[in-house]
Backbone and ligand atoms as CSV (ligand in chain L), in Angstrom:
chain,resi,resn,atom,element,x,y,z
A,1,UNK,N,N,0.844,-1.190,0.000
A,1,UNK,CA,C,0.000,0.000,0.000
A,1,UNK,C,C,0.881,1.242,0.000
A,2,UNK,N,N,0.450,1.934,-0.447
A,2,UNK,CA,C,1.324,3.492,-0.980
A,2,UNK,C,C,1.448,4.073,0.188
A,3,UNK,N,N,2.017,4.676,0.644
A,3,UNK,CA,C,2.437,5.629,1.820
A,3,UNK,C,C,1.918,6.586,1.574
A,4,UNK,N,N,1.363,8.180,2.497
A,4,UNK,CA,C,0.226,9.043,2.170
A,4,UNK,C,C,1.280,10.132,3.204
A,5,UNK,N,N,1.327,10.910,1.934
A,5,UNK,CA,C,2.044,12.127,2.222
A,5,UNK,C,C,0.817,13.331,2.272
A,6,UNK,N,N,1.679,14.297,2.894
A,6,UNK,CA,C,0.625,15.984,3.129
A,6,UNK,C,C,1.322,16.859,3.170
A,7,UNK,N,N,2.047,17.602,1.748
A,7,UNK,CA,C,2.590,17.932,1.651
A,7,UNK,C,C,2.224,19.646,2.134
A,8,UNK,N,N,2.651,20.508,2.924
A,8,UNK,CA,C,2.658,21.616,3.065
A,8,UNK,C,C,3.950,23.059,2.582
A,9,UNK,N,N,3.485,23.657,1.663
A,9,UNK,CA,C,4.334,24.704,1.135
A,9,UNK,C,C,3.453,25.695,0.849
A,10,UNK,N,N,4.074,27.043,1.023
A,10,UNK,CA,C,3.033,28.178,0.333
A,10,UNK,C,C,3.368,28.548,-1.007
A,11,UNK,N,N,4.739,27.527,-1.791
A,11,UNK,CA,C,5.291,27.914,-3.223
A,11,UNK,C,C,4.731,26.687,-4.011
A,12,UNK,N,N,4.008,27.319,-4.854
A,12,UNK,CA,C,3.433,26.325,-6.143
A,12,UNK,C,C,4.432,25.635,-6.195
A,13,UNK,N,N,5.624,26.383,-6.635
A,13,UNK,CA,C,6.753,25.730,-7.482
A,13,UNK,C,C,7.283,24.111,-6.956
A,14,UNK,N,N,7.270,24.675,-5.476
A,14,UNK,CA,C,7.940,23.231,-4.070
A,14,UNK,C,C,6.791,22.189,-5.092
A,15,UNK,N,N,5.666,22.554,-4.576
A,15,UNK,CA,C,4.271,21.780,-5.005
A,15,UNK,C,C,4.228,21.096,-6.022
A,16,UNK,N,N,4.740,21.747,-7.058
A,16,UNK,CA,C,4.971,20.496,-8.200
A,16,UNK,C,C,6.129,19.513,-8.168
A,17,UNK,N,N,7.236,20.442,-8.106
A,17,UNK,CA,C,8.671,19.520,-7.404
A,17,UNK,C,C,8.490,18.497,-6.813
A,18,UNK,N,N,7.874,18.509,-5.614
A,18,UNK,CA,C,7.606,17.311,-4.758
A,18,UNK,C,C,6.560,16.207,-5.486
A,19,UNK,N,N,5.459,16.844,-5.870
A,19,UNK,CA,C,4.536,15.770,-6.863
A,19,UNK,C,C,5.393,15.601,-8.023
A,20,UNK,N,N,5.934,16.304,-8.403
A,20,UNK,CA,C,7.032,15.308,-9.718
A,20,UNK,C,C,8.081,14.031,-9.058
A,21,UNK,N,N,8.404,14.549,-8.121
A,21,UNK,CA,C,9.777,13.786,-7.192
A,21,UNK,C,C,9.119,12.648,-6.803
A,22,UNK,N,N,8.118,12.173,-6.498
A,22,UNK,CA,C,6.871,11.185,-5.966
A,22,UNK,C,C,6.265,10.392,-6.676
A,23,UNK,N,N,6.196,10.922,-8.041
A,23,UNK,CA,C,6.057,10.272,-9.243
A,23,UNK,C,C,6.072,8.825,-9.599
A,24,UNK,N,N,5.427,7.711,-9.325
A,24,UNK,CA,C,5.766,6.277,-9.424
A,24,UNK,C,C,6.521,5.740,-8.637
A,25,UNK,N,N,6.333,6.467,-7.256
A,25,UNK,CA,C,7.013,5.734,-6.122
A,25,UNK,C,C,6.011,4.868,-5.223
A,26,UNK,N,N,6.565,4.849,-3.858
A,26,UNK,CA,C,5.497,3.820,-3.404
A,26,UNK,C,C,4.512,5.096,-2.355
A,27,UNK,N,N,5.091,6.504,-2.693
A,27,UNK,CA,C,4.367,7.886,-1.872
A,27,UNK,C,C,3.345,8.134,-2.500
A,28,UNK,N,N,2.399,8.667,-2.340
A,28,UNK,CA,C,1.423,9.552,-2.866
A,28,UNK,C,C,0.972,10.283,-1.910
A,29,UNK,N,N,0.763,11.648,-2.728
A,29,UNK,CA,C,0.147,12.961,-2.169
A,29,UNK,C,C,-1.192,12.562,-1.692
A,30,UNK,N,N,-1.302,12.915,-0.196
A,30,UNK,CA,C,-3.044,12.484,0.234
A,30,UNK,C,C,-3.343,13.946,0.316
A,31,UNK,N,N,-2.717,15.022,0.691
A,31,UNK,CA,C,-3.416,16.474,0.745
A,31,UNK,C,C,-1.813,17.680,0.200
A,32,UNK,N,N,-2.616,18.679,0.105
A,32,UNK,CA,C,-1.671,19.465,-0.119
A,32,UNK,C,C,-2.090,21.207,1.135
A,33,UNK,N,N,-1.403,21.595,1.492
A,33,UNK,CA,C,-1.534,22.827,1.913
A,33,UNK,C,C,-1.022,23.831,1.908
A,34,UNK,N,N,-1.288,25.056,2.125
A,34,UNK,CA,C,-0.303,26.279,1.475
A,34,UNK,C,C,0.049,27.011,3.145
A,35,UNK,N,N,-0.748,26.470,4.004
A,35,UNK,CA,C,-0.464,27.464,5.322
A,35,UNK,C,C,0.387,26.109,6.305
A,36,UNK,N,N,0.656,27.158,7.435
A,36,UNK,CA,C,0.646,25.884,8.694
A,36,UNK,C,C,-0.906,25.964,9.655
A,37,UNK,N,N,-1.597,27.251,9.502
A,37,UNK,CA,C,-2.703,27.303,9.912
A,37,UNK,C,C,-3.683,25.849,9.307
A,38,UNK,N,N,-3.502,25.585,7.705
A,38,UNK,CA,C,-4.235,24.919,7.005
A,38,UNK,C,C,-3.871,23.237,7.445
A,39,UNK,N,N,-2.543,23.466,7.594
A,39,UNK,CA,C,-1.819,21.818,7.941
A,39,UNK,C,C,-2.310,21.490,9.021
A,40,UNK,N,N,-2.570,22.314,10.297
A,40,UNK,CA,C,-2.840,21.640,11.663
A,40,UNK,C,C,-4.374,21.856,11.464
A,41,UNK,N,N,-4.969,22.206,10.941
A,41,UNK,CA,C,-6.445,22.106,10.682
A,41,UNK,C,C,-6.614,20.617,10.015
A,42,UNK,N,N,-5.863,20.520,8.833
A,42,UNK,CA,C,-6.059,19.023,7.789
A,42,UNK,C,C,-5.702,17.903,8.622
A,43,UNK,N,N,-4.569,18.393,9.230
A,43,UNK,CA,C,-4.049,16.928,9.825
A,43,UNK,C,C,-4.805,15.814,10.610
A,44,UNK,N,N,-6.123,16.437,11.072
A,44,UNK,CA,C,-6.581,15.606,11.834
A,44,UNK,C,C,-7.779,13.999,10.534
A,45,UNK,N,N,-7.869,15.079,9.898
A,45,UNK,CA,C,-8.956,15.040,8.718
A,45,UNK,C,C,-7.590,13.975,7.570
A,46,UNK,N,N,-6.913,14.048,7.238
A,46,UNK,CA,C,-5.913,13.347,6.385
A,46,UNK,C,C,-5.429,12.020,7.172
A,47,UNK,N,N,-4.891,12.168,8.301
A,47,UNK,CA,C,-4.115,11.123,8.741
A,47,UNK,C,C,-2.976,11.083,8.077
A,48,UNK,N,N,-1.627,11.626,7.727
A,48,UNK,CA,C,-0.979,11.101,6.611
A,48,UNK,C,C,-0.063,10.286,7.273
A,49,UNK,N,N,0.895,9.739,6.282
A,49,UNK,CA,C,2.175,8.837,7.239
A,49,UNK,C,C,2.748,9.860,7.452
A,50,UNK,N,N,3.124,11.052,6.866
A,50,UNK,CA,C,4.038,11.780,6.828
A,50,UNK,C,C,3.867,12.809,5.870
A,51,UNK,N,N,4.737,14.230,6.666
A,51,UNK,CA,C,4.366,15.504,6.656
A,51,UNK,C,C,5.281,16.039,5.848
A,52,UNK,N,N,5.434,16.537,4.289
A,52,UNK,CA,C,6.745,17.557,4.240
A,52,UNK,C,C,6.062,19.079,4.871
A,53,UNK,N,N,7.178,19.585,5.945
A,53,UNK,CA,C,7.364,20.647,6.287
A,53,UNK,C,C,7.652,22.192,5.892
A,54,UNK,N,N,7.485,22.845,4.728
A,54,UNK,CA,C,7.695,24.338,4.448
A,54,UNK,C,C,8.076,24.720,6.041
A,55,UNK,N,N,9.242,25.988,6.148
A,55,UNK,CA,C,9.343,26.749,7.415
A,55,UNK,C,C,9.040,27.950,6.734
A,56,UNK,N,N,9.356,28.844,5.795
A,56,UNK,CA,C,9.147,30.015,5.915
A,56,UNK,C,C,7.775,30.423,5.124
A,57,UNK,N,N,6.450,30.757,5.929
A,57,UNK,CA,C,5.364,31.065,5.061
A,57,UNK,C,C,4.471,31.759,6.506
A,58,UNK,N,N,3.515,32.441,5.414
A,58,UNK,CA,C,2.837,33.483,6.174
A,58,UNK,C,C,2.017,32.917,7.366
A,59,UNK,N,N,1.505,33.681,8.456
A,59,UNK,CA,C,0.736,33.211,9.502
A,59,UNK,C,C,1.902,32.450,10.417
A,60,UNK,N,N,0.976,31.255,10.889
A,60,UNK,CA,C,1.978,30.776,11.712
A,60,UNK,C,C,3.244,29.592,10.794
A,61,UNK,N,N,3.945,29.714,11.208
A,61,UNK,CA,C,5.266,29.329,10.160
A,61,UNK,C,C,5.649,27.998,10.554
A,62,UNK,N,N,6.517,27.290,9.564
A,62,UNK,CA,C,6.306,25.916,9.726
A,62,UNK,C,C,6.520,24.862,10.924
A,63,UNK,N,N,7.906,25.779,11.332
A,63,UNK,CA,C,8.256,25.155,12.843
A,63,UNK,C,C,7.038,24.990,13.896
A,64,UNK,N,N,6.440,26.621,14.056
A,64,UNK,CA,C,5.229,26.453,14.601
A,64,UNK,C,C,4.486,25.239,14.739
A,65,UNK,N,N,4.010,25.548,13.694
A,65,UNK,CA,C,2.888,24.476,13.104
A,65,UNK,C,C,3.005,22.783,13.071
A,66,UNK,N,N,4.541,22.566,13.230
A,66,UNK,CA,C,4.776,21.115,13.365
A,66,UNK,C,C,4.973,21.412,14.603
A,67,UNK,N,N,5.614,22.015,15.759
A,67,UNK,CA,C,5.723,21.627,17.182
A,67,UNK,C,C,3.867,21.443,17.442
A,68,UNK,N,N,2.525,22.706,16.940
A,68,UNK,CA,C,1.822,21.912,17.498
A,68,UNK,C,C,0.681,20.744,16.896
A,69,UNK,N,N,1.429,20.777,15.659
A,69,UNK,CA,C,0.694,18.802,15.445
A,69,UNK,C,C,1.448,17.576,16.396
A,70,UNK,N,N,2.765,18.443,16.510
A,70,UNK,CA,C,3.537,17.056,17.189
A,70,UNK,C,C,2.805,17.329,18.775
A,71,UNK,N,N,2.316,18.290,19.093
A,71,UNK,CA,C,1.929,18.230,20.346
A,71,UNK,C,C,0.635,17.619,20.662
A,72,UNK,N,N,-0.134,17.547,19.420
A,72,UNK,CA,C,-1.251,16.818,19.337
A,72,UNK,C,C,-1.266,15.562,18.648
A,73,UNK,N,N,-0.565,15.231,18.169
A,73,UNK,CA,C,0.072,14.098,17.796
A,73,UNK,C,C,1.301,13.212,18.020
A,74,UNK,N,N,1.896,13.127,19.005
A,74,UNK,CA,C,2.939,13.224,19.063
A,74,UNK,C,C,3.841,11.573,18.373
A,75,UNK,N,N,3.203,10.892,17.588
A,75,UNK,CA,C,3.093,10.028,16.905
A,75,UNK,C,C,3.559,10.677,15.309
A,76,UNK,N,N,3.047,11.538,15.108
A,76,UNK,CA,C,3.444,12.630,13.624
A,76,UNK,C,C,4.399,11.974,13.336
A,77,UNK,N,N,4.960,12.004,11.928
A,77,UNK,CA,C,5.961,12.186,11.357
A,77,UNK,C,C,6.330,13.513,10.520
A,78,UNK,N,N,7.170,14.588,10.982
A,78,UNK,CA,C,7.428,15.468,9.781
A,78,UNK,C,C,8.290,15.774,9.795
A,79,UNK,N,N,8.952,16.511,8.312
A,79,UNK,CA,C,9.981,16.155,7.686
A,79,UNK,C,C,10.065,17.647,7.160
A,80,UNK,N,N,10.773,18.262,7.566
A,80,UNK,CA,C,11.140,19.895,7.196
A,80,UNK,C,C,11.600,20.170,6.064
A,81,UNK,N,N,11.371,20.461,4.939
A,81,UNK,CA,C,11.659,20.923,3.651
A,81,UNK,C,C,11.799,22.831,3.882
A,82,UNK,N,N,13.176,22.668,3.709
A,82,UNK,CA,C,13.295,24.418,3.638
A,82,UNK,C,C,14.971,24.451,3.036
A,83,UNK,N,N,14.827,25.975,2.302
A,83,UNK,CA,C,16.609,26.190,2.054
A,83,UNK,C,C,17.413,27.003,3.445
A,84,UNK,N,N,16.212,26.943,4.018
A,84,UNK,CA,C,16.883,27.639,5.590
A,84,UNK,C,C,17.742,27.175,6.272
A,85,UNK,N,N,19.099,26.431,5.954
A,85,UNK,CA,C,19.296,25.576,6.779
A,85,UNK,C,C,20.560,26.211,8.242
A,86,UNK,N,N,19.801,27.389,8.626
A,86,UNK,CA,C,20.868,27.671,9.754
A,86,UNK,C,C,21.033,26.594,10.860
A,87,UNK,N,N,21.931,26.581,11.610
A,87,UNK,CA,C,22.013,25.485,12.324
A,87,UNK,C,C,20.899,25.878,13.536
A,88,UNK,N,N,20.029,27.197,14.228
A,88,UNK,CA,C,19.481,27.022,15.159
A,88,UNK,C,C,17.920,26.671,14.096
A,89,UNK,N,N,17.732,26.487,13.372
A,89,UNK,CA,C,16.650,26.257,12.846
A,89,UNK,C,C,16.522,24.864,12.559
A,90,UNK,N,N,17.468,24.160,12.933
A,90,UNK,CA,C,18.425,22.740,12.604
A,90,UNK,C,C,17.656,22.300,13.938
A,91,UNK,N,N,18.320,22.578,14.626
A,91,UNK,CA,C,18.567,22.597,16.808
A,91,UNK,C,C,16.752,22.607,16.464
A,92,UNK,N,N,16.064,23.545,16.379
A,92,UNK,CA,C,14.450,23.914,16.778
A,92,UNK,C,C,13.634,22.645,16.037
A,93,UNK,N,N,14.476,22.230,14.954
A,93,UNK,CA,C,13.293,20.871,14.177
A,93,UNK,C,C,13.809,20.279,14.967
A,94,UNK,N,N,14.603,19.591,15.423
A,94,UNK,CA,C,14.817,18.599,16.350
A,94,UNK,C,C,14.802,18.223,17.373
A,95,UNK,N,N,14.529,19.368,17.916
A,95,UNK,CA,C,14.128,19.201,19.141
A,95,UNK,C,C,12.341,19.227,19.178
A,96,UNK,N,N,11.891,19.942,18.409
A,96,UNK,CA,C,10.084,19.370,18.174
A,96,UNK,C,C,10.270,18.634,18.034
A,97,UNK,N,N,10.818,17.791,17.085
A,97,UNK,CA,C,10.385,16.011,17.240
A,97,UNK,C,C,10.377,16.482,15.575
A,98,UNK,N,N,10.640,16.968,15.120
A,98,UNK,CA,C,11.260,16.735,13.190
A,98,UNK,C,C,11.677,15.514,12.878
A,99,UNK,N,N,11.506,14.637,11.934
A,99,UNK,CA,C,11.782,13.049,11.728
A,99,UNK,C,C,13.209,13.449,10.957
A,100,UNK,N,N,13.412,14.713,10.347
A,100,UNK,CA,C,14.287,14.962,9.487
A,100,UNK,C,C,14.432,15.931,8.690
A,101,UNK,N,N,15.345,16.378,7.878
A,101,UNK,CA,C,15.305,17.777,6.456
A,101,UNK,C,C,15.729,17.772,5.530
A,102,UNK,N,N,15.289,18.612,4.936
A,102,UNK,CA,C,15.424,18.314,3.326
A,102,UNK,C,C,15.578,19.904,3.077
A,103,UNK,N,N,17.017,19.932,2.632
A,103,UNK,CA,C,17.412,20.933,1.780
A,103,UNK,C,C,16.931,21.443,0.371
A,104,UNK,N,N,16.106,22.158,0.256
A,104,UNK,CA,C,15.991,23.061,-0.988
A,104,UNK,C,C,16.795,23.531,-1.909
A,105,UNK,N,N,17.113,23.654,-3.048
A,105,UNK,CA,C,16.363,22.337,-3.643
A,105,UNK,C,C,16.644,21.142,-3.253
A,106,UNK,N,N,16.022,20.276,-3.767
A,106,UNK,CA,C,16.511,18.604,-3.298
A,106,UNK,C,C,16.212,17.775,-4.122
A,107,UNK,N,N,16.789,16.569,-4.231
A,107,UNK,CA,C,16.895,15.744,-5.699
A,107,UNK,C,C,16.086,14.418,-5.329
A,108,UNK,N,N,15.061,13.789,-6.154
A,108,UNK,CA,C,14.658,12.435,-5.815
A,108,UNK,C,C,15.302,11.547,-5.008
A,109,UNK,N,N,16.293,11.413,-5.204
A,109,UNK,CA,C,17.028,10.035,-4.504
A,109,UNK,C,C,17.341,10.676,-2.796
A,110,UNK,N,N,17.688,12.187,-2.936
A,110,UNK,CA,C,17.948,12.024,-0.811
A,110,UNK,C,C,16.410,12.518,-0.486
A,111,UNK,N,N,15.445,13.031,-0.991
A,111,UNK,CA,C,13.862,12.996,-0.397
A,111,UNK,C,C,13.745,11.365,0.055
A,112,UNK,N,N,13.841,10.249,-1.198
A,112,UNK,CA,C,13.482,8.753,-0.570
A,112,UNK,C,C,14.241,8.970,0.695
A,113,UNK,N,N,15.209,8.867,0.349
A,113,UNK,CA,C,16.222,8.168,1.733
A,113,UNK,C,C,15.719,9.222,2.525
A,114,UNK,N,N,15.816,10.193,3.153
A,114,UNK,CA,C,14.612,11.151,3.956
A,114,UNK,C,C,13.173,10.232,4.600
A,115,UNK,N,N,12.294,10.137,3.485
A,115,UNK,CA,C,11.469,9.900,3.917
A,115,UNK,C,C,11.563,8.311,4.589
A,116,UNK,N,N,12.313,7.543,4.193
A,116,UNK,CA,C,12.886,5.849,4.357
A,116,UNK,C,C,12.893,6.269,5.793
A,117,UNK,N,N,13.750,7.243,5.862
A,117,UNK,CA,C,14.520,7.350,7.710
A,117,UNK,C,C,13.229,7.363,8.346
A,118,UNK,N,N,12.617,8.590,7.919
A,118,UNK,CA,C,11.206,9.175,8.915
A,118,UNK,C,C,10.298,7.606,9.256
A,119,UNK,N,N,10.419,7.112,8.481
A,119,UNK,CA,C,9.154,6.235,8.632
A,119,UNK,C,C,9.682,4.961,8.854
A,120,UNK,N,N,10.800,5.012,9.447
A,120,UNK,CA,C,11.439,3.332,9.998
A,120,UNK,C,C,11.136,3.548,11.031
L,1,MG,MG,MG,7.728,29.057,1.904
């Protein structure tokens, strides 16, 4: 059975990237969202295996928004997709409980191995 992703970004562009990158794998997109307001609203409603993470977008921002699914979930899996990669923004996914990150851009083959980790 396919694994059920929810992907959250506020850039079209991520949005297709990732549905191209997913493409005939064993992932499929179960939702898509453009906020973190929208993600912790869906999440309950989706169930996914797993979350890609956007950090920088309007309202409440991605870190946010995954510390509080992980607080209501704390079972979540998510997986931070950003080109942000300072190291305290590093320190803050991981310590919410981030399964992992993914550098922007990012190429098919380290998203699998990414998502492989999150979900062992
Ligand atoms: Mg963004």
């Amino acid at each position: 059975m396919s694994k059920r992703i929810m992907v959250v970004d506020d850039s079209r562009l991520v949005r297709v990237q990732l549905e191209d990158a997913l493409k005939g794998t064993e992932y499929e997109i179960a939702a898509y969202c453009r906020s973190g307001e929208d993600a912790i609203e869906q999440y309950d409603a989706v169930k996914p295996d797993l979350v890609t993470m956007d950090i920088i977008m309007q309202g409440i921002d991605g870190l946010d928004a995954a510390e509080i699914i992980l607080k209501n979930h704390p079972d979540a899996r998510i997986v931070m997709v950003s080109s942000l990669a300072y190291d305290d923004t590093f320190e803050r996914a991981k310590a919410i409980g981030a399964k992992g990150f993914i550098d922007k851009p990012f190429h098919q083959e380290q998203l699998l191995n990414i998502f492989e980790q999150a979900l062992a």
